[in-house]
mmCIF entry with sequence, helices, sheets and N, C-alpha, C, O atoms, coordinates in Angstrom:
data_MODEL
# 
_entry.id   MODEL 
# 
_entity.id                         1 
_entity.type                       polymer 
_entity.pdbx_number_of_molecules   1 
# 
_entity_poly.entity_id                      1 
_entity_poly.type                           'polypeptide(L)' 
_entity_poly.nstd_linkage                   no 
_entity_poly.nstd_monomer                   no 
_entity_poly.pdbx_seq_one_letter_code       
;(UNK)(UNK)(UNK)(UNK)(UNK)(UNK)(UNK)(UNK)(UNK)(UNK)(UNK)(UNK)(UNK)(UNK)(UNK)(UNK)
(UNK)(UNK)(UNK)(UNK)(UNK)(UNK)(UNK)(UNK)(UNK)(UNK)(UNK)(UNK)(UNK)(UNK)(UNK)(UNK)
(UNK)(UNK)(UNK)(UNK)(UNK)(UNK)(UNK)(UNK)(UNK)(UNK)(UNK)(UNK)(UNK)(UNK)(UNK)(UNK)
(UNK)(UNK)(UNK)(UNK)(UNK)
;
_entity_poly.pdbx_seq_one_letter_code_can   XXXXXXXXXXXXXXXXXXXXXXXXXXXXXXXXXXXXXXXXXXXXXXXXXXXXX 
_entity_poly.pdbx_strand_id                 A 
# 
loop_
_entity_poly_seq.entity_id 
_entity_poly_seq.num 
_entity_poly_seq.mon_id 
_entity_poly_seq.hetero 
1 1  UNK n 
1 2  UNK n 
1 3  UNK n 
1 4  UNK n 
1 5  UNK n 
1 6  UNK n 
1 7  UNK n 
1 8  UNK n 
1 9  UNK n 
1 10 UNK n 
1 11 UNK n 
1 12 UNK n 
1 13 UNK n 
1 14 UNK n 
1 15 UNK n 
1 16 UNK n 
1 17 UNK n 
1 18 UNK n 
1 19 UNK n 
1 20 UNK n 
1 21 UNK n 
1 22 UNK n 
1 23 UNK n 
1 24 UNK n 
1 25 UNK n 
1 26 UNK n 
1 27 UNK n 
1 28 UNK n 
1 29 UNK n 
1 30 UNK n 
1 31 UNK n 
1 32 UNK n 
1 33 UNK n 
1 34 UNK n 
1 35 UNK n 
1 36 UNK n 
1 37 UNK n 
1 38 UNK n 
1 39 UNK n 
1 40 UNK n 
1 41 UNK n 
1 42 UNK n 
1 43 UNK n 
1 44 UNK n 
1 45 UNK n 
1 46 UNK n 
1 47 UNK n 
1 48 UNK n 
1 49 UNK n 
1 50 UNK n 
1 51 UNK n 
1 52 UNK n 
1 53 UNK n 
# 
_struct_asym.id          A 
_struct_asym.entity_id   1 
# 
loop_
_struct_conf.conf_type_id 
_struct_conf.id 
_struct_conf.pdbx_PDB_helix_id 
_struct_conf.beg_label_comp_id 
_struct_conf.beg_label_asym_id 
_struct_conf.beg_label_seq_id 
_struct_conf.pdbx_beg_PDB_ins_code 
_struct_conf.end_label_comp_id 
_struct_conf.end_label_asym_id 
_struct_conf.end_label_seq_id 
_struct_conf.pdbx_end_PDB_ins_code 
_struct_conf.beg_auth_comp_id 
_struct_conf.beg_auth_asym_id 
_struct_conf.beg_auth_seq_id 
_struct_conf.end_auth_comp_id 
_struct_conf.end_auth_asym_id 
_struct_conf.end_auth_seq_id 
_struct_conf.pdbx_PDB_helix_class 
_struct_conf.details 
_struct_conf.pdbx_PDB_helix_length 
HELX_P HELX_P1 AA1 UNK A 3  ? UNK A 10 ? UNK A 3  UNK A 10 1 ? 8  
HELX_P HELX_P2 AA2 UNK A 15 ? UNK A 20 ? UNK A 15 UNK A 20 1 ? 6  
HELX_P HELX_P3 AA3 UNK A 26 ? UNK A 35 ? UNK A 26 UNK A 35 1 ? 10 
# 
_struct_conf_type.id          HELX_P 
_struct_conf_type.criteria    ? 
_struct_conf_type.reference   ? 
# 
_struct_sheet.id               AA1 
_struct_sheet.type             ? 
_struct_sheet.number_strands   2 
_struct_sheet.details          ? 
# 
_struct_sheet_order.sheet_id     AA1 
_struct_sheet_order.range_id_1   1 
_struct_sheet_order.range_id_2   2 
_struct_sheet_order.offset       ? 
_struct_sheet_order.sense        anti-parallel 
# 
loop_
_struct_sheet_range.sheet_id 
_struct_sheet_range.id 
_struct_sheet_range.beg_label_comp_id 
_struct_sheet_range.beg_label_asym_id 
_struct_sheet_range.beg_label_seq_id 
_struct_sheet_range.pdbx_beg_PDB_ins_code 
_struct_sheet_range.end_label_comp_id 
_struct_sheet_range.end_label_asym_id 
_struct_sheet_range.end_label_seq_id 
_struct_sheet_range.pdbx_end_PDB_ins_code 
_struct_sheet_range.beg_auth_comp_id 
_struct_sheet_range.beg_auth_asym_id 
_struct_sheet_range.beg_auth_seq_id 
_struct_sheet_range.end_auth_comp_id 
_struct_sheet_range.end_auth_asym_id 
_struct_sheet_range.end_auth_seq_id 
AA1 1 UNK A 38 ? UNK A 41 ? UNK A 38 UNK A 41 
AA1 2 UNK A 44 ? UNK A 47 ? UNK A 44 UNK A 47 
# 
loop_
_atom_site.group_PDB 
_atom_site.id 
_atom_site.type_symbol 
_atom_site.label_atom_id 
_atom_site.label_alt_id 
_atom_site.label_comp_id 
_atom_site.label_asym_id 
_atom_site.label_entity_id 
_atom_site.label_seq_id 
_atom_site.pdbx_PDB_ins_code 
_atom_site.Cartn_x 
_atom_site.Cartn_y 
_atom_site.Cartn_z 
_atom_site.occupancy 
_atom_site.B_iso_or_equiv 
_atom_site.pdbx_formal_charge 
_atom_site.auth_seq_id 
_atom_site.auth_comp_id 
_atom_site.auth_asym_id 
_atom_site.auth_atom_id 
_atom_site.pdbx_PDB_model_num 
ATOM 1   N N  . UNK A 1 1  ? 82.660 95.827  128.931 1.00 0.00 ? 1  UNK A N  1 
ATOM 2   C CA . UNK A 1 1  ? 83.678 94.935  129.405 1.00 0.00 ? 1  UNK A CA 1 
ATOM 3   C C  . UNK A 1 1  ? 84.181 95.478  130.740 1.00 0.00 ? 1  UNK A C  1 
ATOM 4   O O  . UNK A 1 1  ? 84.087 96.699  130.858 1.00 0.00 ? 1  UNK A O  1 
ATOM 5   N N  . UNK A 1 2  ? 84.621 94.903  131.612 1.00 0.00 ? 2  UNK A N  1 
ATOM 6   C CA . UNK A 1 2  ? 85.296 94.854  132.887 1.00 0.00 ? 2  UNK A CA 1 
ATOM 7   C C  . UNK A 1 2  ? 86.311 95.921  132.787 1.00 0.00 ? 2  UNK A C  1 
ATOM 8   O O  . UNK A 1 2  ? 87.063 95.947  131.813 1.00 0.00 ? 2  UNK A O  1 
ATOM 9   N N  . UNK A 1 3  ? 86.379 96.731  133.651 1.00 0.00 ? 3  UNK A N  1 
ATOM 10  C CA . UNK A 1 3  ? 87.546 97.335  133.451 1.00 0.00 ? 3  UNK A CA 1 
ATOM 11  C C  . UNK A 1 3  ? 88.823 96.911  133.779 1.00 0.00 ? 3  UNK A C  1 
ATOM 12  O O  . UNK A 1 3  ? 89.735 97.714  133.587 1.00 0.00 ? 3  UNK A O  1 
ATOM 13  N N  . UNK A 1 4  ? 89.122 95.652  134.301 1.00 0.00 ? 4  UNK A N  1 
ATOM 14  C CA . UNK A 1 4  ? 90.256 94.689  134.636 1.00 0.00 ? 4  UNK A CA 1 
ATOM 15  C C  . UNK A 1 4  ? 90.634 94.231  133.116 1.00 0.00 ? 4  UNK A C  1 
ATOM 16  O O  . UNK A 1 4  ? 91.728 94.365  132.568 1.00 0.00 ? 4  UNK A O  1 
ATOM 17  N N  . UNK A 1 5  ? 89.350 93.611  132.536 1.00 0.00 ? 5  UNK A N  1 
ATOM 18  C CA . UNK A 1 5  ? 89.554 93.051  131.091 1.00 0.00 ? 5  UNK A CA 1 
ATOM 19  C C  . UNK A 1 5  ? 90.318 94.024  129.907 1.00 0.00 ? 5  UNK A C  1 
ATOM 20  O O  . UNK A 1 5  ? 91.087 93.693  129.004 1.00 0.00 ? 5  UNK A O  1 
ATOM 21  N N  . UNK A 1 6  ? 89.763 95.406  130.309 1.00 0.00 ? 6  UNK A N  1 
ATOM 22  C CA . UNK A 1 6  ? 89.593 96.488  128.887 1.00 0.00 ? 6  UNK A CA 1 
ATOM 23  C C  . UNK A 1 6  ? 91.210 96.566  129.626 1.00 0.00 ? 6  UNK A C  1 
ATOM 24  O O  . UNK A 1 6  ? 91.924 96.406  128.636 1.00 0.00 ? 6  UNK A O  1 
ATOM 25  N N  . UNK A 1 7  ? 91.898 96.683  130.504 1.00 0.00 ? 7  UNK A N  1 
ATOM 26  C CA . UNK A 1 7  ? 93.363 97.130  130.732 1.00 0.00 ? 7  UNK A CA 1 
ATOM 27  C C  . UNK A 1 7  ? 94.223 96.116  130.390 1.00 0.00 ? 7  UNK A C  1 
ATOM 28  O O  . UNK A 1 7  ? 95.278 96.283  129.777 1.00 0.00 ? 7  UNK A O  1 
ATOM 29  N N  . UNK A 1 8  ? 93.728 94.921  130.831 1.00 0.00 ? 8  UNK A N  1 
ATOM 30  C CA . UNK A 1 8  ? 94.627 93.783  130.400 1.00 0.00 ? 8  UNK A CA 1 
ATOM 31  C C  . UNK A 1 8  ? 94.957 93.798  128.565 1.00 0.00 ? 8  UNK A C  1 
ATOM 32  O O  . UNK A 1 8  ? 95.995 93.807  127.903 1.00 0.00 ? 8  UNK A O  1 
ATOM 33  N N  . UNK A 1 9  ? 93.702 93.795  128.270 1.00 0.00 ? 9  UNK A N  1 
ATOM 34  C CA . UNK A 1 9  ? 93.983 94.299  126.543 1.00 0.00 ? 9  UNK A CA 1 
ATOM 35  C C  . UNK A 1 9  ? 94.226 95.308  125.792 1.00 0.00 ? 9  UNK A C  1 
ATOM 36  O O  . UNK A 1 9  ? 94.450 95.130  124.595 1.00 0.00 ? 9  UNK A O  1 
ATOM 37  N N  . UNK A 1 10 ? 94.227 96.435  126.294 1.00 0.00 ? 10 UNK A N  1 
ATOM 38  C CA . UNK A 1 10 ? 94.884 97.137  125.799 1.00 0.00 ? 10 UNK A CA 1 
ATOM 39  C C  . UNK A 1 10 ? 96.337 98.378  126.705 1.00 0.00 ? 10 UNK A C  1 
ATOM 40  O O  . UNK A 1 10 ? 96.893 99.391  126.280 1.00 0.00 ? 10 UNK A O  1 
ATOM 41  N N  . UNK A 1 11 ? 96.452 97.719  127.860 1.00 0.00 ? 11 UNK A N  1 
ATOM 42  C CA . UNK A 1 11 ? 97.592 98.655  128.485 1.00 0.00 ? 11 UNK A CA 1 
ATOM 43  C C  . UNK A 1 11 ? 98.285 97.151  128.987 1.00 0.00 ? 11 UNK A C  1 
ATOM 44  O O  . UNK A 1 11 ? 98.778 97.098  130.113 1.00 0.00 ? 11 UNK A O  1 
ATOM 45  N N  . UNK A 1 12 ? 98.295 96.020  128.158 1.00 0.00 ? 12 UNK A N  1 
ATOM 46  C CA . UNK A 1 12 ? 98.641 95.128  129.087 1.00 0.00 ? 12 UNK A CA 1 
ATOM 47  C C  . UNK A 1 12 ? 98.820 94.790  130.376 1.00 0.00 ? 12 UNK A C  1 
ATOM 48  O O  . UNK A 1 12 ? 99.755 94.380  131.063 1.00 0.00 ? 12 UNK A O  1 
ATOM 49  N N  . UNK A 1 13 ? 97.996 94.991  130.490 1.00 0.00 ? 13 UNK A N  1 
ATOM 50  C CA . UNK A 1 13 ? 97.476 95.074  132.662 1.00 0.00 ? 13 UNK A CA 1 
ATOM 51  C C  . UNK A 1 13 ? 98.255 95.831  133.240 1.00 0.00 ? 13 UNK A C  1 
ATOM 52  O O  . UNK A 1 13 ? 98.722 95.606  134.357 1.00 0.00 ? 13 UNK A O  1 
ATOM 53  N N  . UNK A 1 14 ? 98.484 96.799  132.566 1.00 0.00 ? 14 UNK A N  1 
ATOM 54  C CA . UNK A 1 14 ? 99.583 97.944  133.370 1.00 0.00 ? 14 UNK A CA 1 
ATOM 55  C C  . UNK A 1 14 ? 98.299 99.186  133.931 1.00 0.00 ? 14 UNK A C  1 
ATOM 56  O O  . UNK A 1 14 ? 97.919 100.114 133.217 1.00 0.00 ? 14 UNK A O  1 
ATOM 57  N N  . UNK A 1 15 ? 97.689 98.857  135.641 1.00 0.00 ? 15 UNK A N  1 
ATOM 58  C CA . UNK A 1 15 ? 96.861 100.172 135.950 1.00 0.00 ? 15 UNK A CA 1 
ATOM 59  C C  . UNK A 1 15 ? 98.144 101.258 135.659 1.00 0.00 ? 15 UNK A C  1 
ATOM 60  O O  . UNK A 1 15 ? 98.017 101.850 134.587 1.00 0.00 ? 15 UNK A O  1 
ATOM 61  N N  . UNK A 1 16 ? 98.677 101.413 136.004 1.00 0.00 ? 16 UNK A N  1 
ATOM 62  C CA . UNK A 1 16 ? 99.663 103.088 135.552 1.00 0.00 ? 16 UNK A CA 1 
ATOM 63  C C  . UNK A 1 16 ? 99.491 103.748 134.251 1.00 0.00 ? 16 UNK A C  1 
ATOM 64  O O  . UNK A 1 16 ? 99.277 104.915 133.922 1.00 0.00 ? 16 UNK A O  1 
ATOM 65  N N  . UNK A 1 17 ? 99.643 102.699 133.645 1.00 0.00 ? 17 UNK A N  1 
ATOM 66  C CA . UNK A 1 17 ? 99.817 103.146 131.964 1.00 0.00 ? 17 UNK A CA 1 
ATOM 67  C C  . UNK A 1 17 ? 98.530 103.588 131.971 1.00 0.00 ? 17 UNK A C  1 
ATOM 68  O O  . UNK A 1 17 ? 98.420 104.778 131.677 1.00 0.00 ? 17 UNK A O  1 
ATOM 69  N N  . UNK A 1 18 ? 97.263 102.858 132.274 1.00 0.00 ? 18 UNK A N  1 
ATOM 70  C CA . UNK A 1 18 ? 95.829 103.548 131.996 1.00 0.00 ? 18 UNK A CA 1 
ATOM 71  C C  . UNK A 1 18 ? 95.630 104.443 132.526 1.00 0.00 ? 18 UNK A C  1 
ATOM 72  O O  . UNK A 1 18 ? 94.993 105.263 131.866 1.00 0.00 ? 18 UNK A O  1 
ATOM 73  N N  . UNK A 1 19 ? 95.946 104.798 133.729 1.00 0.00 ? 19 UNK A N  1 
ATOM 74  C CA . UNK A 1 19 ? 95.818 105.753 134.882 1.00 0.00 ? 19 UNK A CA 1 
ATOM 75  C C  . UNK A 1 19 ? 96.638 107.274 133.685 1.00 0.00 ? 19 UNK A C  1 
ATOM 76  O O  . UNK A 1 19 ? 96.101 108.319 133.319 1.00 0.00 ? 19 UNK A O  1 
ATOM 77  N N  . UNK A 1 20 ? 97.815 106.832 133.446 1.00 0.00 ? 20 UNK A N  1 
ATOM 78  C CA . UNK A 1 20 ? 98.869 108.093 132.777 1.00 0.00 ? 20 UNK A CA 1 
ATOM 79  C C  . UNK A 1 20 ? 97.673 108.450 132.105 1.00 0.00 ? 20 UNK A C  1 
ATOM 80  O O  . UNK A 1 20 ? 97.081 109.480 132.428 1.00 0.00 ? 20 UNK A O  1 
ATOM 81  N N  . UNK A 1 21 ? 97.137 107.501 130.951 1.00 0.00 ? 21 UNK A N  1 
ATOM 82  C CA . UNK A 1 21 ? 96.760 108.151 129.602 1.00 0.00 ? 21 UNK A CA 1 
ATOM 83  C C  . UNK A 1 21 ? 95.252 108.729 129.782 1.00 0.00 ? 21 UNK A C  1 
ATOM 84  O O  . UNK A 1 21 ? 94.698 109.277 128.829 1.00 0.00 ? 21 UNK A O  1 
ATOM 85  N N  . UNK A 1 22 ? 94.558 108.575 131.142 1.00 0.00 ? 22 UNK A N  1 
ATOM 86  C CA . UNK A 1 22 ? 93.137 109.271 131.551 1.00 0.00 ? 22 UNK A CA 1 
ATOM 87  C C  . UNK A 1 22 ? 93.229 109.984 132.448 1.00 0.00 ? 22 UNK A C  1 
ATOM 88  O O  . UNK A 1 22 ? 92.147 110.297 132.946 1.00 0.00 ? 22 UNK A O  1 
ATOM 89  N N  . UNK A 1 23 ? 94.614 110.645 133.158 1.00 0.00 ? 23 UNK A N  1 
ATOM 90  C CA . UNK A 1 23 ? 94.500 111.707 134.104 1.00 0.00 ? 23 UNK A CA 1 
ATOM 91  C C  . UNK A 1 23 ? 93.815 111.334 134.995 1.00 0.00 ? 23 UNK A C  1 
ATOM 92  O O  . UNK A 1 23 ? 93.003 112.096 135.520 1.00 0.00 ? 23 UNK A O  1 
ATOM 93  N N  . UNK A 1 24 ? 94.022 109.706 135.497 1.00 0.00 ? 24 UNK A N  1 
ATOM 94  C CA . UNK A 1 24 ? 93.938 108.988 136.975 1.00 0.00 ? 24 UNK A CA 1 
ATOM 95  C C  . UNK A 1 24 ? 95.120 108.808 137.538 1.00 0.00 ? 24 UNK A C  1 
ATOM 96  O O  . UNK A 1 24 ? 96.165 108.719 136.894 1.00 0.00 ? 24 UNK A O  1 
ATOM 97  N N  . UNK A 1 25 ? 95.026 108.739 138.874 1.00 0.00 ? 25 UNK A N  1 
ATOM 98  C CA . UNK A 1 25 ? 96.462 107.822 139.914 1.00 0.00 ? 25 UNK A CA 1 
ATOM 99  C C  . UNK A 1 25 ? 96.154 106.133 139.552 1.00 0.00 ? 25 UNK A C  1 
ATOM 100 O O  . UNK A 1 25 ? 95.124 105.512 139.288 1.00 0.00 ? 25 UNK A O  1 
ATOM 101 N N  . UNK A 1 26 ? 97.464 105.787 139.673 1.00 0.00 ? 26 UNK A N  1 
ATOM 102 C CA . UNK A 1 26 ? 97.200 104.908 139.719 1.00 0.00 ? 26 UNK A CA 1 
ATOM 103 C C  . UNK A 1 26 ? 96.707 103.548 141.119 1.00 0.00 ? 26 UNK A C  1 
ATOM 104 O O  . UNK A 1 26 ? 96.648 102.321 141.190 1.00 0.00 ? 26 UNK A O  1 
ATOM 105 N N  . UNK A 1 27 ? 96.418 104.894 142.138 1.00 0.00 ? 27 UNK A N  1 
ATOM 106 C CA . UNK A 1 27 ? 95.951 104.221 143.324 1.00 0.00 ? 27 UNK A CA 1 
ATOM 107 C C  . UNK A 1 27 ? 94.435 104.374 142.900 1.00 0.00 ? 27 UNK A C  1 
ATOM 108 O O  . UNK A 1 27 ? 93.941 103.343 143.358 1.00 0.00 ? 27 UNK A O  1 
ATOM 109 N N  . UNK A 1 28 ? 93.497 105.027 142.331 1.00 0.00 ? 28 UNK A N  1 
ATOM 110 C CA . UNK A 1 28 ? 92.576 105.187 142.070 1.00 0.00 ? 28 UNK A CA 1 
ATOM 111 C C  . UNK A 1 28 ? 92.075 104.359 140.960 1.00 0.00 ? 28 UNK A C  1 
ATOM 112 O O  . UNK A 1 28 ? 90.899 103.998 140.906 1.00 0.00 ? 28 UNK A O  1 
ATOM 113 N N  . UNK A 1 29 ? 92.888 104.079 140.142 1.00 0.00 ? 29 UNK A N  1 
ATOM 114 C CA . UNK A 1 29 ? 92.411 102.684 139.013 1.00 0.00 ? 29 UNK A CA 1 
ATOM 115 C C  . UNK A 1 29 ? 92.841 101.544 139.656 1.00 0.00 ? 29 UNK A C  1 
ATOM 116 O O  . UNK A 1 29 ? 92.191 100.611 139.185 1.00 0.00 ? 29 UNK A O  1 
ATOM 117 N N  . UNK A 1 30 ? 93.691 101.108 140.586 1.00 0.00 ? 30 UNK A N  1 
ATOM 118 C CA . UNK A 1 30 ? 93.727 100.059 141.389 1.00 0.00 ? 30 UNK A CA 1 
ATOM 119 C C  . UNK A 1 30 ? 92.447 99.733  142.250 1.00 0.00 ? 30 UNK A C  1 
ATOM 120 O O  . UNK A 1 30 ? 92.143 98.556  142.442 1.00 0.00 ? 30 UNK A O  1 
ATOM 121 N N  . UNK A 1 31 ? 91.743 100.695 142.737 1.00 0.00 ? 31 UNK A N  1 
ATOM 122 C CA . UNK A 1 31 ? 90.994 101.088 143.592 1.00 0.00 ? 31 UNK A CA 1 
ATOM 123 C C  . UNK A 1 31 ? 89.501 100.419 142.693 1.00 0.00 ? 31 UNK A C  1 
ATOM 124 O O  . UNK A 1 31 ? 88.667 99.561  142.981 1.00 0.00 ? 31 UNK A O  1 
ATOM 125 N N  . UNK A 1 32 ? 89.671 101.133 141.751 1.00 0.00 ? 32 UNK A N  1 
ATOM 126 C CA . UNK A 1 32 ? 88.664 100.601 140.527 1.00 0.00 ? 32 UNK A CA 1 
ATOM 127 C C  . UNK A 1 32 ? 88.536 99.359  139.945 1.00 0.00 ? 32 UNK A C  1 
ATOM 128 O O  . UNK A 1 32 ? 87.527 98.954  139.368 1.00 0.00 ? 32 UNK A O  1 
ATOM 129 N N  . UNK A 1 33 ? 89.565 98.761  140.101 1.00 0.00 ? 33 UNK A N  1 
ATOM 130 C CA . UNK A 1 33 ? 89.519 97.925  139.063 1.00 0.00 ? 33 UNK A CA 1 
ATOM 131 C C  . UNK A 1 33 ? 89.304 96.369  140.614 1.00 0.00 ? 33 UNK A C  1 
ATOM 132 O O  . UNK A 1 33 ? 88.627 95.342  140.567 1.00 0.00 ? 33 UNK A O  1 
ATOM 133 N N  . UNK A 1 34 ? 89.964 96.759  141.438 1.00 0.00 ? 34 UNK A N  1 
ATOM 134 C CA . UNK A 1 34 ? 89.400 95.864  143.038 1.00 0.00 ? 34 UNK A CA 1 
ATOM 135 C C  . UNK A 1 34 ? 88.005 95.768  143.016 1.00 0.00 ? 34 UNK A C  1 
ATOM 136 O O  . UNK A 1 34 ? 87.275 94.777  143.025 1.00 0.00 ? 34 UNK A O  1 
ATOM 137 N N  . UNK A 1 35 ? 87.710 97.201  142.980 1.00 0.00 ? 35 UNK A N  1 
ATOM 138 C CA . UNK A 1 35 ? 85.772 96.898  143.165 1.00 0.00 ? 35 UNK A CA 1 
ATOM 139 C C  . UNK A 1 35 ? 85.405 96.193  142.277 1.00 0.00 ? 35 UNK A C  1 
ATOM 140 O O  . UNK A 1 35 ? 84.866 95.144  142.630 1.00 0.00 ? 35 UNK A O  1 
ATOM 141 N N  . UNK A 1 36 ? 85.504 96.397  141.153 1.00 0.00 ? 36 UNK A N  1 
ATOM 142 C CA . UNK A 1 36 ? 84.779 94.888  139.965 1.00 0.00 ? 36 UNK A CA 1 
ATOM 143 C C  . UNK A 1 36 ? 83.445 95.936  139.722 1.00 0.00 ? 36 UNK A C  1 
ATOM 144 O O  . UNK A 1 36 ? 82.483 95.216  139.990 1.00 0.00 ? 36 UNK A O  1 
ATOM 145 N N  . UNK A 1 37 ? 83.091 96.849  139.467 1.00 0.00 ? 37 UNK A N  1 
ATOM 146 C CA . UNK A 1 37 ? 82.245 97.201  139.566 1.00 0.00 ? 37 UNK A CA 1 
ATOM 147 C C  . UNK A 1 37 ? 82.415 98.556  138.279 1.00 0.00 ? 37 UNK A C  1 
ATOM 148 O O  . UNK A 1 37 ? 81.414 99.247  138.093 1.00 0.00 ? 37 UNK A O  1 
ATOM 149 N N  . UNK A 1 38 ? 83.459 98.807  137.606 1.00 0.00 ? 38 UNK A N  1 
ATOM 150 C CA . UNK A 1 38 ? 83.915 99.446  137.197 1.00 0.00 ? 38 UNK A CA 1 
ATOM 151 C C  . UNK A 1 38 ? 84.092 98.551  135.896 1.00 0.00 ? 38 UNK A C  1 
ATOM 152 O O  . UNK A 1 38 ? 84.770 97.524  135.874 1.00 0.00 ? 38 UNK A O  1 
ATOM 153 N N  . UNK A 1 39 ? 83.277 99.163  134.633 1.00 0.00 ? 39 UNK A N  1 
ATOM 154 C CA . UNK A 1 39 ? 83.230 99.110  132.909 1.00 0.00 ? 39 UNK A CA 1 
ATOM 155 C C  . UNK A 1 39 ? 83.365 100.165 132.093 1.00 0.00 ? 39 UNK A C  1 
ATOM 156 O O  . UNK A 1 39 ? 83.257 101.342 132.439 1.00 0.00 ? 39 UNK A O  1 
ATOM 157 N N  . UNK A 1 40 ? 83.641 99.695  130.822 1.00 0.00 ? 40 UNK A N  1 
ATOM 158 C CA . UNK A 1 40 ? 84.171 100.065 130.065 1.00 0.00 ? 40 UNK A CA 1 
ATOM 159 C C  . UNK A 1 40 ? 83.291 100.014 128.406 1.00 0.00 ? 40 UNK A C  1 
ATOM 160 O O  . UNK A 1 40 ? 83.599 99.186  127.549 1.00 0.00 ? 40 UNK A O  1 
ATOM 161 N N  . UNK A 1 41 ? 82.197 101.049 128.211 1.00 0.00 ? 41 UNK A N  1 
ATOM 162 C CA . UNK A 1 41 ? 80.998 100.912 127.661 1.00 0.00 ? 41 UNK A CA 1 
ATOM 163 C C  . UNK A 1 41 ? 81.053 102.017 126.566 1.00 0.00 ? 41 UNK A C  1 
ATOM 164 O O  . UNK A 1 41 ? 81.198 103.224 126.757 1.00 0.00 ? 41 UNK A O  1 
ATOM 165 N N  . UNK A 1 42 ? 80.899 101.323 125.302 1.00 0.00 ? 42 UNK A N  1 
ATOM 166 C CA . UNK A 1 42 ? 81.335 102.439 124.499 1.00 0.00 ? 42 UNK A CA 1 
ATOM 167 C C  . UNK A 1 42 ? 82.347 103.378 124.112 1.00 0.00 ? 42 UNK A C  1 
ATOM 168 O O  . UNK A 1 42 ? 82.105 103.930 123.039 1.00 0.00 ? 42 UNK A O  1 
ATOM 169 N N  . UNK A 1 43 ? 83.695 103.805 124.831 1.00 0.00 ? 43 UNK A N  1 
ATOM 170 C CA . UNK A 1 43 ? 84.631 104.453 125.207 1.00 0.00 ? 43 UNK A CA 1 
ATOM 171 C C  . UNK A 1 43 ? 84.119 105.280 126.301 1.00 0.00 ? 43 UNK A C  1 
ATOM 172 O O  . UNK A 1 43 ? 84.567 106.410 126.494 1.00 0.00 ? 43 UNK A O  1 
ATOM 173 N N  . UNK A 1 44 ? 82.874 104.581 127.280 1.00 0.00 ? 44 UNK A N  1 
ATOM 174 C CA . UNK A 1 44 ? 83.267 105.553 128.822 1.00 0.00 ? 44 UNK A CA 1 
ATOM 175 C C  . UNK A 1 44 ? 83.160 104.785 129.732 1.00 0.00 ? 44 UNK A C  1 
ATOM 176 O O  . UNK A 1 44 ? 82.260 103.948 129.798 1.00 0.00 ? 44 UNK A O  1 
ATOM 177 N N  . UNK A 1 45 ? 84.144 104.955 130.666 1.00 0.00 ? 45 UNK A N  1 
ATOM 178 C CA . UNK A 1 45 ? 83.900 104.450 132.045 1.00 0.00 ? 45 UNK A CA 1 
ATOM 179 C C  . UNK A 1 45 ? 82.523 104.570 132.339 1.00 0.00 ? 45 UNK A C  1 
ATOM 180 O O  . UNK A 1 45 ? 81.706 105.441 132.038 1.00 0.00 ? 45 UNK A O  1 
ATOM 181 N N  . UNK A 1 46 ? 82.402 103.262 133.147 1.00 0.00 ? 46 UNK A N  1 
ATOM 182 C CA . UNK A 1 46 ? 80.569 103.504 133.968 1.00 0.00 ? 46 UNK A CA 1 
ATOM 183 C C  . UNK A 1 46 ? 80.842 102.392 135.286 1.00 0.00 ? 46 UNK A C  1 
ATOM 184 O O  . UNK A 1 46 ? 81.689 101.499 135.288 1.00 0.00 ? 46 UNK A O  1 
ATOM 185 N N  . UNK A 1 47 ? 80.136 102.630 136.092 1.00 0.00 ? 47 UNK A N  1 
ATOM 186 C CA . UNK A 1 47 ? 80.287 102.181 137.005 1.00 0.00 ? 47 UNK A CA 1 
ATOM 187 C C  . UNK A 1 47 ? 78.507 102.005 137.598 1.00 0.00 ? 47 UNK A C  1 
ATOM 188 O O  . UNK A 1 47 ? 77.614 102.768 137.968 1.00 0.00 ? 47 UNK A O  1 
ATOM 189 N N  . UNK A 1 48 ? 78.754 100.044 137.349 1.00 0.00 ? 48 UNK A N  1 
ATOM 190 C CA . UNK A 1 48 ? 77.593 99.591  138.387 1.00 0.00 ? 48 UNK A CA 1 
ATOM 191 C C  . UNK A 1 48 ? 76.959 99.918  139.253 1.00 0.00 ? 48 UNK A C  1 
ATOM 192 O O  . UNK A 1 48 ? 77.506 99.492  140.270 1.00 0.00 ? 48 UNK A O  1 
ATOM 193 N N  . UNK A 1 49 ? 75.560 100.765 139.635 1.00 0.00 ? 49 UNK A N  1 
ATOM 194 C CA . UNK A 1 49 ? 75.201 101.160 141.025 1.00 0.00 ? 49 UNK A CA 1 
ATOM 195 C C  . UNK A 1 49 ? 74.354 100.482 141.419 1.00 0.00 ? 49 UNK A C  1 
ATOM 196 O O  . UNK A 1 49 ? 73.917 101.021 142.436 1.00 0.00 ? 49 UNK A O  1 
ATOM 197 N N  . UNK A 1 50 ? 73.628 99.222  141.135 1.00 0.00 ? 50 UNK A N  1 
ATOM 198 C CA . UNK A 1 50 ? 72.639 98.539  141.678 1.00 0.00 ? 50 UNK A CA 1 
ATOM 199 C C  . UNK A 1 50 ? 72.354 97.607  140.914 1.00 0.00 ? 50 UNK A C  1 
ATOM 200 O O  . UNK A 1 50 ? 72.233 98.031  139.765 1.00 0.00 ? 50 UNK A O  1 
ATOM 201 N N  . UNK A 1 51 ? 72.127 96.134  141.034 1.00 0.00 ? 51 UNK A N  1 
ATOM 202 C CA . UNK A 1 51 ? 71.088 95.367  139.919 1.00 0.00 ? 51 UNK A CA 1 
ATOM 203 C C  . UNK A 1 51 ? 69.916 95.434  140.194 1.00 0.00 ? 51 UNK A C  1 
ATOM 204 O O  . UNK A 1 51 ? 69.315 95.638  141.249 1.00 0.00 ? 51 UNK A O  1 
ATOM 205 N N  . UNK A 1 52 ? 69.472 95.168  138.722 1.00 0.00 ? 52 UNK A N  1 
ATOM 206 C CA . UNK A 1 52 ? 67.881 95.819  138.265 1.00 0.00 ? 52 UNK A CA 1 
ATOM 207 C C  . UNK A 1 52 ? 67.360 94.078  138.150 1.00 0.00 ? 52 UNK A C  1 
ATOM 208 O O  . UNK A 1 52 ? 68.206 93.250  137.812 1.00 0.00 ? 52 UNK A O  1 
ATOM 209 N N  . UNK A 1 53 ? 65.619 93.543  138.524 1.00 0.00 ? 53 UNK A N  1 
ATOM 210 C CA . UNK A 1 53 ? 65.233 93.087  138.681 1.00 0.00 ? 53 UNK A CA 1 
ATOM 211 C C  . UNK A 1 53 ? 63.911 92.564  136.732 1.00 0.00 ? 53 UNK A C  1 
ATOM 212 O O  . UNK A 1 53 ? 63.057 91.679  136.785 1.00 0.00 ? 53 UNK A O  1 
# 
């Protein structure tokens, strides 16, 4: 899931609150969650580096 999606449901779209509870800023999960490129897979962050053909 999106990492926009996984915060909205469970930190109620609060980046801070997610940021507090993973030892991120919350300029850096803002940062993350802008790119769109940033999921939420299993309980780990992963982040998109290319589509595959």
């Amino acid at each position: 899931m999106k990492l926009r999606d996984y915060i909205l449901q469970n930190y109620d779209g609060n980046n801070a609150a997610f940021g507090r509870a993973n030892d991120l800023s919350r300029t850096a999960v803002s940062m993350m969650v802008n790119k769109g490129t940033y999921y939420i897979v299993d309980g780990l962050l992963m982040i998109a580096r290319r589509e595959v053909k």
